[in-house]
Each structure stands twice: as structure tokens, then as C-alpha cells.
N, C-alpha and C positions, 0 to 999 in steps of 0.2 A: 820614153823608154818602153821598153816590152816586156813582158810578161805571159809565157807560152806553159800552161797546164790544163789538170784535171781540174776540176773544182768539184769534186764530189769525195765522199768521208772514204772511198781507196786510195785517194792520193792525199792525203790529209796533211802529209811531208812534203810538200809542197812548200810551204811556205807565206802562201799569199798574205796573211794576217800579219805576220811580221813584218812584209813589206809595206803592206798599209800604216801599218804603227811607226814605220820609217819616214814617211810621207806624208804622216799628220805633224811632224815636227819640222818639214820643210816647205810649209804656206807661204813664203817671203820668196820662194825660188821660182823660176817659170821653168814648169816641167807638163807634162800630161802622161798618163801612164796609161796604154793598150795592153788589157787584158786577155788575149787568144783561150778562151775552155770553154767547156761547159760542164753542168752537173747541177745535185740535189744540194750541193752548199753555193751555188753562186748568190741565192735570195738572201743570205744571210751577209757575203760579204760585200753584197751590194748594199745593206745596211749598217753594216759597219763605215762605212766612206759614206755614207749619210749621217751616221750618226757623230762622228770627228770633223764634218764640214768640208771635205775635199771628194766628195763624188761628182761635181761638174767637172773635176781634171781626170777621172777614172773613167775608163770608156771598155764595157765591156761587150765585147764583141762576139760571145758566144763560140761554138765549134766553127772551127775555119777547114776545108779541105785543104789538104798534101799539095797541089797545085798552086793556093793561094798564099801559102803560107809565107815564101822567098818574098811577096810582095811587100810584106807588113815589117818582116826583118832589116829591111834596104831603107822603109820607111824609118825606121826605131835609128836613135844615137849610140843607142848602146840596151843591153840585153842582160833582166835580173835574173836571179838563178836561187833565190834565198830557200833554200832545203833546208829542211830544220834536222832530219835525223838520218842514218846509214840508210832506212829504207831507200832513199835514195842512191843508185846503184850507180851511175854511168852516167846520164843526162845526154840525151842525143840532141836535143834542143842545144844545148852549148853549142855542138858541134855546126848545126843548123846555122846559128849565130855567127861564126867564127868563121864559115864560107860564105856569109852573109858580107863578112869583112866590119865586122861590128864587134865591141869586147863587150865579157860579159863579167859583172858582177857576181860572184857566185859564194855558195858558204862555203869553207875549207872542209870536204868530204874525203873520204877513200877514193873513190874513183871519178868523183869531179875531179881532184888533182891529177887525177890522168891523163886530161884534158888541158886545163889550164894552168900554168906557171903563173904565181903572183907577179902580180907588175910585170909579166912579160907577154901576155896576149889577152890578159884581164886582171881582175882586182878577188883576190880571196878574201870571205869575212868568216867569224865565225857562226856557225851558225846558232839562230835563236839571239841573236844581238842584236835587235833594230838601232840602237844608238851607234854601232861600229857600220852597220849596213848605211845608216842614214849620212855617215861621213863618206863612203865609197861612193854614194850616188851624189852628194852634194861636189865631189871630185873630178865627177865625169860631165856632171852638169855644168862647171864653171870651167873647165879647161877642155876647148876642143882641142888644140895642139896632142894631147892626151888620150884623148877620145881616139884621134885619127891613127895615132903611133900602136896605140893597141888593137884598135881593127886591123891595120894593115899585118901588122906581126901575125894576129889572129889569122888572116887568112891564108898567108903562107904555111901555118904552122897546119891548117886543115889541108892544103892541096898537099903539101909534103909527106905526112902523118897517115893522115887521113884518106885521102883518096883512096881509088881502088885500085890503082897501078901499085900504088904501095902496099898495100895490103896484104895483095897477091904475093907481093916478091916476099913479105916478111911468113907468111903462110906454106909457102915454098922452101924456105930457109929452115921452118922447123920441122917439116915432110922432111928433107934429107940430112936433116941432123939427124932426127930419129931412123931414118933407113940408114944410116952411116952408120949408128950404133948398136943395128941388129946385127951389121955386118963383123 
């Protein structure tokens, strides 16, 4: 699984600690988890996955460039998204994910659900739940059948959505709505 943030105390909403705290109660499962960030908190939650006994499965990889990043995604089964509070606005990382053709686990937010439909191109938790998050990921880790149905959905829902053909046309549509009703 992946895991794409900040690790330093601006993105503190993030989430990583609740994911770790999700993954200390899934030992019995074969999983590995790629952490994409950097920052002035990564020393800390590199001791936390030491200090719960699951830092040989935790692989953090520091800042990765824009270029590399498609690589790691394509690599990953699936893509967590555990936001603990509204600071988080949008998440373009889902999006990343979801053209990736990967689903992402994510907390039930404002504008993550903008993005994703539960059970329909990933899984919603709430957030600040590692027990509900720990069920989502033990879901996606034990049913690829699942896995595949919700990436594939995911990535339709990003070229269709998402692109920039579409974009444009829905950006266009409200340019001449509103010239329509200066008129």
C-alpha cells in the first residue's frame, strides 16, 4: 500500500499515525507499506513503527519528484488517504491514485468525497478511526477481485471527471451560463 504526504507538523492532518496505529494490529497479514514525504516529523514516525515492531514493513522513502511519483502508484495495490480533520481540502493524491487505476482508502471528508464514492472507486472511513481504517485495509489486502473492481472504476471515474477535456467543457458551461444570464 501507499502512503503519499507531508510529514512535517503543516500537514499534521495527514494522518500517518493513525495509519501506523492501523498496521500495528495487522502483524498476521502480509502487507508492506511506501511512505512518499518528507519533513521535521518523519524521525518521529520512523520511531513510532519501531517502537510497535512493524518498521521492517514501513519503507520510507523520503521526497519523491512529480516524474517519479506514477511509478510508485502502479507499484502500490491500493492507496491510503487517512486524513484526520477538514484541513484537509481536496487531496489530489486520490486523484493521482485513481488515474493510477489503484482505489484508495480514504477518511470520509468534505471534499475527499468529491472524489470518491464509497464502495464505488474506493472505501470511506471515518476519520481518526484506526480500528475502522484497519478493517478497510485488511479488505483490500485479502480480496484482489476488489482491489481490481475499484481501481478499474477509479480510473474511469478520473479520465471521465477528471481530465482536462472535461474540465474544460464543465468550465465553459458555467462561462455561458453566467454570460446567458447577464444577457
Amino acid at each position: 500500500m501507499l502512503f503519499v504526504g507531508g510529514l512535517d507538523r503543516a500537514h499534521y492532518f495527514k494522518g500517518l499515525t493513525v495509519l501506523i496505529e492501523a498496521l500495528s494490529e495487522l502483524r498476521n497479514d502480509d502487507w508492506t507499506l511506501l511512505v512518499i514525504g518528507d519533513g521535521d516529523l518523519m524521525k518521529t514516525f520512523v520511531a513510532q513503527t519501531k517502537a510497535i515492531g512493524i518498521s521492517e514493513r514501513v519503507k520510507f522513502l523520503g521526497a519523491v519528484s512529480e516524474s517519479e511519483k506514477p511509478r510508485f502508484f502502479r507499484a502500490a495495490d491500493f492507496h491510503v488517504f487517512p486524513s484526520t480533520d477538514r484541513s484537509e481540502a481536496f487531496g489530489l493524491v486520490v486523484l493521482e491514485a485513481a488515474a493510477s487505476g489503484i482505489p484508495t482508502i480514504a477518511s470520509n471528508l468534505p471534499g475527499v468525497r468529491s472524489i470518491i464514492q464509497d464502495d464505488q472507486i474506493g472505501i470511506l472511513v471515518t476519520p481518526n478511526q484506526s480500528g475502522e481504517l484497519k478493517i478497510a485495509i485488511q479488505k483490500l489486502l485479502t480480496d484482489q477481485a476488489e482491489r481490481r473492481r475499484l481501481g478499474a472504476a477509479a480510473r474511469i471515474r478520473a479520465e471521465k471527471e477528471f481530465a482536462w477535456s472535461p474540465l474544460i467543457d464543465k468550465m465553459e458551461k458555467v462561462y455561458g451560463g453566467l454570460v446567458d444570464r447577464e444577457r
